[in-house]
Structures are given as C-alpha cells and as structure tokens.
C-alpha positions as CSV (number, residue, x, y, z in Angstrom):
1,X,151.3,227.7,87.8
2,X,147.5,227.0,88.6
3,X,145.4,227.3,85.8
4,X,141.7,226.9,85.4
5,X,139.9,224.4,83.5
6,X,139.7,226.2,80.3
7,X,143.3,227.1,80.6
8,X,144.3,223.1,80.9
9,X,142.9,222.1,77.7
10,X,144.3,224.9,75.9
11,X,147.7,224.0,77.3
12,X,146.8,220.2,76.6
13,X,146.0,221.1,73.0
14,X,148.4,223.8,71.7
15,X,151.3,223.1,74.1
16,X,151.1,219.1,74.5
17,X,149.4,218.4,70.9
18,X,146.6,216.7,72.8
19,X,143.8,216.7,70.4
20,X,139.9,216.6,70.9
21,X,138.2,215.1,68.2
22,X,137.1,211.6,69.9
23,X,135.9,214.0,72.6
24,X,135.0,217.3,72.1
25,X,136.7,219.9,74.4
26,X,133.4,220.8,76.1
27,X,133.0,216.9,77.1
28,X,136.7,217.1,77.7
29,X,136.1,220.2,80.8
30,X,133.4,218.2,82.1
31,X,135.2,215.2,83.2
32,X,137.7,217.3,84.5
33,X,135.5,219.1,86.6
34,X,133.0,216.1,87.5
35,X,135.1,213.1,87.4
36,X,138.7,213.4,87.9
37,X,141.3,216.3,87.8
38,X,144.2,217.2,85.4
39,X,146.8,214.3,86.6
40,X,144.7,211.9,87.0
41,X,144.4,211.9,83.6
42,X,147.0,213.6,81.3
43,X,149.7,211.3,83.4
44,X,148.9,208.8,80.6
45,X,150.2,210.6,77.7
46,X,154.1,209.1,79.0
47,X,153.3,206.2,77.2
48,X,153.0,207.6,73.7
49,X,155.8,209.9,71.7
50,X,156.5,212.8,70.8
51,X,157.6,214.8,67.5
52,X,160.6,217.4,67.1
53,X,158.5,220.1,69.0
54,X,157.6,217.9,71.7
55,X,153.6,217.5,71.2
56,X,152.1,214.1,71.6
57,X,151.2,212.3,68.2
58,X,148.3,211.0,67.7
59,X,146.7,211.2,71.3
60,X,143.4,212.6,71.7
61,X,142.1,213.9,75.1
62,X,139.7,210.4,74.6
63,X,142.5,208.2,74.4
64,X,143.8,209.5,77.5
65,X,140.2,209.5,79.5
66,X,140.2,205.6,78.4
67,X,143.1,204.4,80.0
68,X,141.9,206.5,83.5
69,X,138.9,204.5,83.6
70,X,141.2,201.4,82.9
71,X,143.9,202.5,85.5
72,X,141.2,203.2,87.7
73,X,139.7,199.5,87.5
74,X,143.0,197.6,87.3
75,X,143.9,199.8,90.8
76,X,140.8,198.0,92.0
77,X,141.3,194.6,91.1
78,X,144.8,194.8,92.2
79,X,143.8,196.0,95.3
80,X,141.5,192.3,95.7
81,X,144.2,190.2,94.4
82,X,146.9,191.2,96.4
83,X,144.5,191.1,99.8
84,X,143.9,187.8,98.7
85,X,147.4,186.9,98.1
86,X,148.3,187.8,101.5
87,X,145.4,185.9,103.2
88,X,146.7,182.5,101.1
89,X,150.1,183.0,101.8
90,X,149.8,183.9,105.6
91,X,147.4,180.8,105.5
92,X,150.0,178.6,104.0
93,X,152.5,179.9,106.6
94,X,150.2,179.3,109.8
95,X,149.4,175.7,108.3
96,X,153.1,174.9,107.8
97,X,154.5,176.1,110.9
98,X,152.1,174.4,112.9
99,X,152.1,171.2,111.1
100,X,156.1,171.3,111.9
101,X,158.3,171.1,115.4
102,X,157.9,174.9,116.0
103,X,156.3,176.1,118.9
104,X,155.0,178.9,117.1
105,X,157.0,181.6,119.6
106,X,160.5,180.4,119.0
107,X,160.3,181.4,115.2
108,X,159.5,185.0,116.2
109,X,162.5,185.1,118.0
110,X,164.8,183.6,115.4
111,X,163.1,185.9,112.8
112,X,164.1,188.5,115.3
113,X,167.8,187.9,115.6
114,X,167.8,187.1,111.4
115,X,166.5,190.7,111.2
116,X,169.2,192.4,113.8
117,X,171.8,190.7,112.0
118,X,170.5,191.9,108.8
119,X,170.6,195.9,110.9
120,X,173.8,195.4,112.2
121,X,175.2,194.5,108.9
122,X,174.1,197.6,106.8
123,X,175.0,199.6,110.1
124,X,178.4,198.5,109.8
125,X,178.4,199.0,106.0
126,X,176.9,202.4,105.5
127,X,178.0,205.8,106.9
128,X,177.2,206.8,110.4
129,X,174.0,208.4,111.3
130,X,172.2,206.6,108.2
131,X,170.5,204.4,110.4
132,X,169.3,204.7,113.9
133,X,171.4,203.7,116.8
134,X,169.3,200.9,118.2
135,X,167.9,197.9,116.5
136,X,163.7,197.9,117.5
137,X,162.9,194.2,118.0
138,X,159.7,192.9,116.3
139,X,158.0,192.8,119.3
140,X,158.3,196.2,120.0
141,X,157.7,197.6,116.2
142,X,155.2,195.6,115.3
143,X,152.8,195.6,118.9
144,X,153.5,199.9,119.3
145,X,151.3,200.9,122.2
146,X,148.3,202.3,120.2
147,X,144.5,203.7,121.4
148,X,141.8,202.0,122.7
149,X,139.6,203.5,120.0
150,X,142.3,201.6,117.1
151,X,140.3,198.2,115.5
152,X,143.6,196.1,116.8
153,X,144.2,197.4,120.2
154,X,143.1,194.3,122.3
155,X,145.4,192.3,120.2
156,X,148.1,194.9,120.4
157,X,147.8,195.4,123.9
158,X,148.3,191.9,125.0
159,X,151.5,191.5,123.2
160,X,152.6,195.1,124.1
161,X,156.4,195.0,125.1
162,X,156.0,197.9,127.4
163,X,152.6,196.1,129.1
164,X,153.8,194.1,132.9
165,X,151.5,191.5,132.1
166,X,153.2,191.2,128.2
167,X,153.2,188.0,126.7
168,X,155.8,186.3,124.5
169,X,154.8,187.2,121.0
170,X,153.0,183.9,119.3
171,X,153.4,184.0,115.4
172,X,149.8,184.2,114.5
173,X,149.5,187.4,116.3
174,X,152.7,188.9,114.1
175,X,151.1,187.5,111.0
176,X,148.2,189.3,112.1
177,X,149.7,192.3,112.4
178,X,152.7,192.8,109.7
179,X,152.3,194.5,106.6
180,X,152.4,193.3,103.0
181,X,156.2,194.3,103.0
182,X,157.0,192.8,106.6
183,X,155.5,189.5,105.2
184,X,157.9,189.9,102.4
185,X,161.0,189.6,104.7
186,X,159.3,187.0,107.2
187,X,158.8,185.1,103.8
188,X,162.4,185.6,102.7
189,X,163.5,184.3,106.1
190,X,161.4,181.4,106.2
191,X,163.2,180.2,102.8
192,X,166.6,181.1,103.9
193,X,166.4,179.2,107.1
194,X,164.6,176.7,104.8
195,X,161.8,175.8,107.8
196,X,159.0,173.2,107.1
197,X,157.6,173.2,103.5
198,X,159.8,176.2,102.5
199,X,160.3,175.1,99.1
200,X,156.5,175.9,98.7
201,X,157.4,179.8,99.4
202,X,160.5,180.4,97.1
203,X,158.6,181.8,94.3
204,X,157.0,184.1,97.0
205,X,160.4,185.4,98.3
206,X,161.3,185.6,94.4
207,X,158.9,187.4,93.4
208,X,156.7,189.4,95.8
209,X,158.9,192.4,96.5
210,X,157.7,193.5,92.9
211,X,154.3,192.9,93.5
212,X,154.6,194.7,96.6
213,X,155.0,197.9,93.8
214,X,152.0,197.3,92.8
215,X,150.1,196.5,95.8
216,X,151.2,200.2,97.1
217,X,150.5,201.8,94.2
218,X,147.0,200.6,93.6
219,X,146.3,200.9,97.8
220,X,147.6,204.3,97.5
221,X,145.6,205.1,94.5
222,X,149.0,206.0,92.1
223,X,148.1,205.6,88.7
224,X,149.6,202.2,87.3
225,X,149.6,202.3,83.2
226,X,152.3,205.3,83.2
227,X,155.1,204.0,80.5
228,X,153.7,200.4,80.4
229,X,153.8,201.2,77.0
230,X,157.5,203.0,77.0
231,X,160.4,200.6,78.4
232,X,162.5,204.1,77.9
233,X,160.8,206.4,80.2
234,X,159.5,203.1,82.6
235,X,162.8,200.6,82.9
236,X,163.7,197.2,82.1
237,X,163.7,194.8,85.1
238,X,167.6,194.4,85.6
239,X,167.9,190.7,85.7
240,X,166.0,188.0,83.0
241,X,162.5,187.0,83.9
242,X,162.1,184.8,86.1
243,X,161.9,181.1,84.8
244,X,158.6,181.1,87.4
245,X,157.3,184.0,85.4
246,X,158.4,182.3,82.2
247,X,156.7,179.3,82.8
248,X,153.1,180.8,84.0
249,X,153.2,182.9,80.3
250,X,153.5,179.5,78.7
251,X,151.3,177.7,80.6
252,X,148.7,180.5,79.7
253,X,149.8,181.7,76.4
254,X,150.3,178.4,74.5
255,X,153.4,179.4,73.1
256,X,156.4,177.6,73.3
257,X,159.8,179.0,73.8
258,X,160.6,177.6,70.0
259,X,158.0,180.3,68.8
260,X,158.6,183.7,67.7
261,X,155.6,184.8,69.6
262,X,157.0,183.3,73.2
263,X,160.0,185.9,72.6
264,X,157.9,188.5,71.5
265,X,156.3,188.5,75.0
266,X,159.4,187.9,77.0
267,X,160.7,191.3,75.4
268,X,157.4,193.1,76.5
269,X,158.0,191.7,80.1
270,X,161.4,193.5,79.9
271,X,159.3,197.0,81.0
272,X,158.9,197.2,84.7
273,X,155.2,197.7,85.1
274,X,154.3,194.7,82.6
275,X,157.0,192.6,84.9
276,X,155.4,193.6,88.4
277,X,151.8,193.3,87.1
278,X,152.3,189.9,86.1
279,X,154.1,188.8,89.2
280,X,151.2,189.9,90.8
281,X,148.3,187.7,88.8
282,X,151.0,184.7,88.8
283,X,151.6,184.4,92.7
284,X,147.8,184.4,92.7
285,X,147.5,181.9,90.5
286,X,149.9,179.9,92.3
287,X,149.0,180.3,96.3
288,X,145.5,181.6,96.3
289,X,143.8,177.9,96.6
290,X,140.0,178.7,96.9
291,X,138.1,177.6,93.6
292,X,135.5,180.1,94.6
293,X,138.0,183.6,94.8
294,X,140.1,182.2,91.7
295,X,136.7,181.9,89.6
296,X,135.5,185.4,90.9
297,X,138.7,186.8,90.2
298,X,139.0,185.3,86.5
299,X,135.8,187.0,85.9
300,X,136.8,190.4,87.6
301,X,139.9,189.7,85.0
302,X,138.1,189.3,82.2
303,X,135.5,191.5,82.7
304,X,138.7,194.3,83.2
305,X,140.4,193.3,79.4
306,X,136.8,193.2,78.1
307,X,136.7,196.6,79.0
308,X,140.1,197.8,77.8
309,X,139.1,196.8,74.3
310,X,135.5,199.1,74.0
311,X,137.4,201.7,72.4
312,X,140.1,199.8,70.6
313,X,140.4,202.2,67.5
314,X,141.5,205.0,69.8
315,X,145.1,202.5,69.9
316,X,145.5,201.7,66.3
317,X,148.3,204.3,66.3
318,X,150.1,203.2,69.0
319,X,151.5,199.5,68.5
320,X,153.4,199.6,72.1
321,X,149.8,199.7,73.5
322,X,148.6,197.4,71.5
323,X,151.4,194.9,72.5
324,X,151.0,195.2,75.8
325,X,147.4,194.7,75.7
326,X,147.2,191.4,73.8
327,X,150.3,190.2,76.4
328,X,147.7,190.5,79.3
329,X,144.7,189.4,76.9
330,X,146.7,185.7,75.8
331,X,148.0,185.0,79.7
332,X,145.2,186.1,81.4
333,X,141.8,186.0,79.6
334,X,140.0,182.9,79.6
335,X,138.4,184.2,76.3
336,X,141.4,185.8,74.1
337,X,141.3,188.8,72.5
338,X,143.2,191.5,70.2
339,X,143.6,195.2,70.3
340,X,145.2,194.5,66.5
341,X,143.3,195.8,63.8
342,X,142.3,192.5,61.7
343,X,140.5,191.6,65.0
C-alpha cells in the first residue's frame, strides 16, 4: 500500500515503535521528502529487536537517519577500494604473466578450456535445460559485438570473434575487459594451475568472492549496514575465518589470540556483512601497493569511523552496534576509538 509522507511516520511510530524524540517528526518528513525516501532509511531498523508486540526498542527515527548517512559513505568508500583492488590485482597479474614463459595468448586459451570443463561438468550434474546448450568461449562473451558510440568498442572490435580480420585474444585486452566477478575466476584459475607467482594470489582466490558482495552492493547502491548488527537475521559465514583474515585483525588490533578480546572479535566476524567488509579492507591492504592511494584511503577510512561516532549516544542501547563499531574502529583506524560509554 502507498502511503504518503505523513502516513509513513505514523506507521513508523505507532506500528514499528519508531520513536521521534532525537528528531522531531517534522524534521523526520523533511528528510524524507528532500533527502532520501522510506527504504532507504527504515531498512536499518533490522539490526535492532523487537518486544512481544513487534515494535522496535529503543530506535528513534535519528538513529535510523545516522546509519543512512553512514551506509551512504561506507557505499562510497567501498566503491574506491574495490576499483582500486581490481587495478592492483590486474596489475599484479599483467606483471607476472609477462615476467614468466607465457605468451600472453596461450593463457586465454587454457583459461578457456578450464572454464568449459568447469560448464560441461555442472551440465552433466544438474537437470536438463538448467543451463544453455552451448558453452560461449571467452572470446566470444567477453568481446560481444557492441556500438560504435560504446567507450570500448575499438578494443572490442578488434578482438570481435564474429570480425574476418579477428585477432587471437591477447590477455591484457581480457583483463581489460572482465568484470570484478570474471577476475574472480581468472584468479581462481591462475592459482589452480599454479602459473608464475601464483602463490602471491591465493588469498585473492580465497577471499574475493565475498568482497565481490560488497563491491555489487555498494556499485549498485544496496544499503550495506542491514543486520551487521543481527547474526540471526544476517548469517554466519559457514566455514571459520580465514587464518588470512585472522592474521590482518591481529596485526591491526594488537590482540593476541591468548586474549579474551581476540575472540571477542573473531565471534563478531562470524556475521556475514562484518566478514565480507573486512575481506574487502584486507585484500586492499595486502595488494594495493601505491603509498599514495593506501594513505588517501586510511584517511577516507578514518575520516568514515570518525563520522560514525558524532552521534554515539543514539547506540548506547544497542551493544550489538556498539560491537561492531569498535571491531572496525581497533582494525582499521589509525587513531582508535569507542562507541562504549566510558569513552
């Protein structure tokens, strides 16, 4: 049912127990007329309970607003640290392959036949008519005939399967043109098949299917801070944490696996969201090399959990938020701080 402005607060606040005391309900109407709309920022509320009746406790409309603005500059920093994870990483790639005995088109074809393989096997595995009959080389998925007005077309073009003049497809030109995901399986490949320096890429094919979560969430706009705070709702990640993982939070935390506090942060990287979010700032960490994008992004990063803090009183109520906070505050801020009230 569509209901106007007026209607959604009175819903928020007599159906949902959403309360407006931080921020009055006039305030309230004019960030969702001016700002943002109804999703954007009631989606929040997953992360906090509920009584018997089902209304929120202890969430006011101000609360909620926060994290938006939050989400909103997380999406944005996630969106430059994953761009800059797949520059470093395709850089890494290029640099390895040509400093080995590839020829740089014979590893597009091998990546090829590892991916048909891959095809035939679920074809033969799953019922019929689950996947389509024909296996689509790389070439001719990734190089699609496309318009001259598209930004890629000349490089398209020349590697263009259906093209006479078509040339063998070089592996710059694929890493050019894959997506986040396709780099994903390239990567995988490249440690399976363990080619020149490959070792240097396993925590990459570890790890950055789950950033890849994040990466289309934030390109996509989604909200990312739904149940960070609520493993119920959320998930737990199926398997332990990665000892990769494990290692970055004590590297960055200063705890020790012999203290209470090391555990006390494994168990909050348990919740899906916390796991992929830090996947993502570790794989930066570890293959973006440039001293110049890591210090710009440590300050984009910091700058971010500054932020989260302004309003820290609205959280006193909510220790699951709280938690999660000073997780990201002691492995990622250079300057740590606290959402917990003797702070």
């Amino acid at each position: 049912m569509k209901l106007s402005i007026d209607k959604q607060i009175t819903y928020l606040k007599h159906q949902k127990g959403i309360s407006f005391n931080e921020m009055s309900e006039e305030s309230a109407k004019t960030v969702l007329q001016e700002h943002t709309y109804y999703y954007k920022v009631t989606c929040f509320r997953k992360n906090f309970s509920k009584d018997v009746q089902g209304k929120y406790l202890n969430v006011d409309f101000a609360l909620l607003n926060d994290l938006a603005v939050i989400d909103m500059r997380l999406r944005y920093l996630l969106l430059h640290l994953t761009l800059d994870l797949e520059h470093a990483l395709k850089t890494r790639l290029i640099e390895s392959i040509t400093a080995s005995y590839e020829d740089g088109y014979s590893i597009v074809e091998e990546f090829n036949e590892y991916e048909r393989e891959k095809y035939e096997n679920r074809v033969r595995n799953t019922s019929p008519g689950m996947h389509p009959a024909v296996y689509r080389d790389v070439q001719s998925m990734h190089m699609r005939k496309v318009r001259s007005t598209e930004y890629d077309y000349h490089l398209i073009n020349t590697y263009n399967p259906k093209n006479q003049d078509m040339k063998p497809l070089p592996i710059w030109a694929f890493l050019e043109k894959i997506s986040y995901g396709g780099l994903e399986k390239f990567i995988r490949f490249y440690v399976e098949r363990k080619k020149n320096n490959y070792k240097m890429f396993k925590a990459a094919t570890d790890l950055l299917m789950y950033s890849k979560r994040i990466r289309d969430a934030a390109a996509h706009n989604r909200p990312i801070l739904i149940n960070i705070g609520n493993n119920h709702h959320a998930g737990t990640i199926k398997k332990r944490v990665s000892s990769d993982v494990e290692r970055f939070i004590i590297q960055r935390s200063g705890y020790s696996k012999d203290k209470p506090e090391h555990a006390k942060l494994m168990k909050r990287m348990m919740n899906i969201k916390v796991h992929d979010l830090m996947c993502v700032f570790m794989l930066h960490h570890l293959y973006v090399a440039s001293t110049a994008i890591r210090k710009t992004r440590q300050a984009d990063i910091d700058s971010l959990i500054v932020r989260a803090s302004y309003r820290k009183h609205l959280y006193l109520s909510h220790p699951n938020m709280i938690n999660v906070f000073d997780l990201f505050a002691k492995v990622l801020h250079s300057k740590k701080l606290s959402l917990a009230p003797n702070n």
